[in-house]
C-alpha positions, -999 to +999 in steps of 0.1 A: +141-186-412+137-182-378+136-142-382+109-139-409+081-161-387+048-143-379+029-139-346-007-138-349-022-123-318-050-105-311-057-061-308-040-041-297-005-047-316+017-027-294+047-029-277+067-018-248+098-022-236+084-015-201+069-050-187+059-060-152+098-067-138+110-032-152+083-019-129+088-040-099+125-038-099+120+003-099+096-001-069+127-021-052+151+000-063+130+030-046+121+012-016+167+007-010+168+039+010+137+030+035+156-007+038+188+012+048+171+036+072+151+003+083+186-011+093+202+013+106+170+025+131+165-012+144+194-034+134+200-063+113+168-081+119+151-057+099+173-069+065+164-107+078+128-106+081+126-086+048+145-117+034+125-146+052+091-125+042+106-130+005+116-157+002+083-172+014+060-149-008+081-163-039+079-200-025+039-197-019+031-182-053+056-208-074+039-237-050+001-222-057+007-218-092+024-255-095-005-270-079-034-250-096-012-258-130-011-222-142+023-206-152+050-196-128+046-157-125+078-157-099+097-145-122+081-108-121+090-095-091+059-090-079+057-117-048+089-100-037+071-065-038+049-080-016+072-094+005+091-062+012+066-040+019+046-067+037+077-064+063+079-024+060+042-021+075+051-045+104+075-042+140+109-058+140+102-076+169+075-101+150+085-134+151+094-149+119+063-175+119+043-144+123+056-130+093+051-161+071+016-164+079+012-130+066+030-142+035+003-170+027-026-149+034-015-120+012-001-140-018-026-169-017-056-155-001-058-123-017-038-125-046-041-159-058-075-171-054-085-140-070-072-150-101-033-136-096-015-105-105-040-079-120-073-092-108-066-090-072-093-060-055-071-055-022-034-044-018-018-079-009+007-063+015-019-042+041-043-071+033-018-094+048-008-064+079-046-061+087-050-101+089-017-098+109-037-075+134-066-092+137-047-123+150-021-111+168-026-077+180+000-080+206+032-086+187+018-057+159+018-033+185+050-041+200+072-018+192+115-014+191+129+019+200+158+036+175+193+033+185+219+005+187+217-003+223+174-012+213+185-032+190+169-065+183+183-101+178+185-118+145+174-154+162+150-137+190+136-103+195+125-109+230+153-092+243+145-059+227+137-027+240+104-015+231+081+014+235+053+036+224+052+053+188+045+088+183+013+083+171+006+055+198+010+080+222-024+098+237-009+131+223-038+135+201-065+128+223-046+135+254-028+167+247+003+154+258+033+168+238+050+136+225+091+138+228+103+130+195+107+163+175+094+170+138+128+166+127+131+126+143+103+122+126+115+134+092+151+121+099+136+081+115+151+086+151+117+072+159+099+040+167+079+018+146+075-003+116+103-015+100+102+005+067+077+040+079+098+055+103+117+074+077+099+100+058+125+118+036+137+083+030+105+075+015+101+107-002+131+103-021+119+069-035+085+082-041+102+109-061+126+084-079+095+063-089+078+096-101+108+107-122+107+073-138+068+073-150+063+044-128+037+063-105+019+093-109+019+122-087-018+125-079-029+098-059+003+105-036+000+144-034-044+144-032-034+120-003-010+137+018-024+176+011-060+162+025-046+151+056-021+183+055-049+206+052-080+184+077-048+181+108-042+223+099-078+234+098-088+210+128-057+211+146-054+194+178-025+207+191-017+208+227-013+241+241+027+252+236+024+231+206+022+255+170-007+244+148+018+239+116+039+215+136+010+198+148+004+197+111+040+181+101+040+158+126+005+138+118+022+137+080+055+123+092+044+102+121+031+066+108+031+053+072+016+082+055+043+084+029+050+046+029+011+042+019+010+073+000+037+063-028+039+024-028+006+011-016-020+036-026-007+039-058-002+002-074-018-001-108-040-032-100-061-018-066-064+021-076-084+040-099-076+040-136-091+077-145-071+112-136-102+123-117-107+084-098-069+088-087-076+124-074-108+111-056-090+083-044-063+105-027-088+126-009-104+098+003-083+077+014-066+111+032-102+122+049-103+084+060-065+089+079-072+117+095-109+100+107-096+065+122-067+091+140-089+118+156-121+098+162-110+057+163-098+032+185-064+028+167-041+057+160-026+052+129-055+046+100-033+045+063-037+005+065-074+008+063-080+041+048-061+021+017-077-011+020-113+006+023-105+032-010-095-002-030-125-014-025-144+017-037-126+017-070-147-002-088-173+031-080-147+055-088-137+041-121-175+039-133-183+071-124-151+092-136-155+071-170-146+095-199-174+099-226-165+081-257-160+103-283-185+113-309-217+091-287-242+117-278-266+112-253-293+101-276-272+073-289-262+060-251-299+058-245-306+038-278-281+016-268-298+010-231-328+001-249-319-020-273-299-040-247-331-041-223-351-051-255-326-080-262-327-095-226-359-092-224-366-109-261-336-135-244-359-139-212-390-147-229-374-172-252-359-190-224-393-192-204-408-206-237 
């Protein structure tokens, strides 16, 4: 009676069709049209170091888990999440090796020794890109320039042309007019990393994720109208150069959208309150526009991310919703008759 047997499990008794896989295989169904414009910008290396970076990320979580003895999670999708984007926020030209050494750092380091999928405090992927630039700086700055003739080998990427990005250009501080036109940028006839060159490409699986409840709209639009309306007001446009295309370019050049829809908004590392995921946008977005007019490095959505996850925690507590029917007179009873009990708990252990 196979049908008729109970489960006994604890509150809340609620069910969803909607699990972790469901969700991750709508993130890589949205992240298909950056892949393709990944491709076709810098050849087939791109679609062979997105499968090497896989194909590790699920072999280093299935070996961590196997040794730790704790249940094989590969199965989710969410390794290969990791995987894919991990590639998307890195050059071509990085050698394989490279690539799998950012695959052990973001799925063991960060995601595994804190406990696995859900109690990680860091995006795994731009964890693993910011490791990846603190050891080899060279090769993450080495970029391949669109078109066929650029592009790279599958076995060796030495023989690729590189150059400068748009943003890696002094145009910003310099006022030099960079040569790629607002519509490259939009398009992907630009340089860069494998899956942020394309910005309608990303906007359309941003929007296919919106449509499909798996993100919501605010962290994404808080993040991309801040540094819309900071690169507007404080334009630094060089003279020739209109202030509004000034504007367009600073949202299209980097991985704005590429952070804005799949990084700053996965479920374990942002805010879990309407007003956090606002406040999270906004900061994250004053913290883009920061690192790019004032730092060292020109593009800043790796770190602006990486530094907002860490604030969550803040944001959470203090965009808490009020539990309905406490006053405030009951929230301080409670306070006190918690700092009564551990102090009643204190005493009795010093006796």
């Amino acid at each position: 009676m196979e049908e008729y047997k109970l489960s006994v499990a604890s509150s809340p008794h609620a069910s969803s069709p909607v699990g972790t896989k469901n969700l991750m295989r709508d993130v890589l169904i949205a992240l298909i049209p950056a892949m393709a414009m990944g491709i076709y910008v810098f050849g087939p290396r791109a679609l062979t170091t997105t499968l090497v970076s896989v194909i590790f990320c699920e072999i280093f979580e299935w070996g961590y888990c196997k040794l730790m003895h704790k249940p094989n999670p590969c199965g989710d999708l969410s390794a290969a999440i990791t995987g894919v984007l991990l590639v998307f926020v890195c050059p071509v030209t990085l050698p394989y090796w490279t690539i799998i050494i950012g695959d052990f750092f973001a799925i063991v380091v960060v995601k595994q020794l804190f406990g696995g999928l859900g109690t990680n405090f860091l995006n795994p992927a731009l964890a693993g890109r910011a490791f990846l630039m603190l050891c080899y700086p060279v090769p993450m700055t080495t970029w391949v320039l669109p078109g066929k003739e650029n592009w790279a080998s599958v076995l060796s990427a030495t023989d690729a042309v590189t150059g400068a990005t748009p943003l890696a250009v002094d145009y910003m501080k310099g006022g030099i007019v960079p040569e790629a036109s607002v519509l490259d940028m939009f398009i992907g006839n630009i340089g860069g990393c494998v899956g942020e060159v394309s910005a309608i490409a990303l906007l359309i699986g941003g929007i296919y994720l919106i449509a499909k409840g798996v993100i919501r709209i605010r962290i994404p639009a808080a993040y991309i109208i801040t540094v819309a309306v900071l690169t507007l007001v404080f334009s630094r446009a060089p003279e020739g150069v209109n202030v509004f295309s000034w504007m367009l370019r600073e949202i299209f050049a980097g991985g704005l959208f590429l952070g804005a829809f799949f990084m700053a908004t996965d479920y374990v590392t942002s805010p879990n309150t309407p007003k956090g995921e606002v406040i999270f946008g906004i900061g994250a977005g004053l913290l883009v526009v920061f690192i790019r007019y004032f730092g060292g490095y020109p593009e800043g959505v790796c770190y602006s991310i990486l530094i907002m996850n860490i604030c969550v925690w803040l944001i959470d507590k203090a965009t808490l919703p009020k539990r309905f029917g406490v006053t405030a007179e009951m929230r301080k009873a409670e306070k006190e008759k918690a700092k009564a009990a551990k102090k009643a708990a204190k005493e009795g252990a010093e006796a």
